[in-house]
N, C-alpha and C positions, 0 to 999 in steps of 0.2 A: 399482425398488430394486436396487442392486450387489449381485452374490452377497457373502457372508459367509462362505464355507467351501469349502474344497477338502478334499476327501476323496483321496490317492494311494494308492492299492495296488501292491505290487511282489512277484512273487512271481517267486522265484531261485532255484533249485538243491531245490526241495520243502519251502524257507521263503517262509513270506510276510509283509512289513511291512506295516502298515495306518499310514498319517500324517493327521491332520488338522489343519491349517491354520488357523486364521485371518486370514482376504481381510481382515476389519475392521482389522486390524492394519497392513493395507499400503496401505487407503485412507487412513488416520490418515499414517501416513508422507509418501505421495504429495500431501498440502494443501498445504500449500506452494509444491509444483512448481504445483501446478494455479493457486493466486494469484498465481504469478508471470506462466504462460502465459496466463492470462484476460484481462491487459491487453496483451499484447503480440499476443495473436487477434484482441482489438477493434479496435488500433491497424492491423495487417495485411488484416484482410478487403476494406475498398475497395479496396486496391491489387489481388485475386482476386475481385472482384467477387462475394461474399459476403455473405448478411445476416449482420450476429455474432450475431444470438438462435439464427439458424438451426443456423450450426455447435455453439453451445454445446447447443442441444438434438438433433445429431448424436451428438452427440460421448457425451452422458446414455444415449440410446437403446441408443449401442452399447456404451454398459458394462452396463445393464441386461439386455441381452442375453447378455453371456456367463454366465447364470445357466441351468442348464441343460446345460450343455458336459461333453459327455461323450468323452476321447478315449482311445483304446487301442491300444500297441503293443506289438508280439508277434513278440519273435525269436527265434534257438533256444535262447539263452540265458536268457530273461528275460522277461516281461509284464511292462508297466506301463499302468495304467489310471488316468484323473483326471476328477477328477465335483468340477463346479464346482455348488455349491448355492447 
């Protein structure tokens, strides 16, 4: 399953912003792109000697994957932390 939520924390100067996202909003955006790529992945993969179920189920894994991603940077100005859920 695609994460559905990004949680950003930013904390600046001894304030802190808390933002939460909705990812479902940008998979909805992103259909299109992906109907248009779908046939043109199929149409391309014999030329890269690819099966196309394959990449397509590549391609699934590693969106389901970014569910869980937690990244954080930390300078002397500024923390920013994002927790993809």
């Amino acid at each position: 399953m695609p994460p559905l939520l990004a949680v950003i924390d930013l904390r600046y100067r001894g304030r802190q912003l808390r933002l939460w996202l909705p990812l479902f909003l940008i998979w909805i955006l992103l259909l299109p792109v992906a109907v248009i790529l779908v046939p043109l992945g199929l149409a391309l993969s014999p030329t890269v000697r690819a099966a196309p179920l394959a990449l397509i189920a590549a391609i699934g894994g590693l969106v389901s994957a970014l569910s869980g991603t937690h990244i954080e940077v930390d300078t002397q100005r500024a923390v920013i932390a994002i927790r993809v859920l």
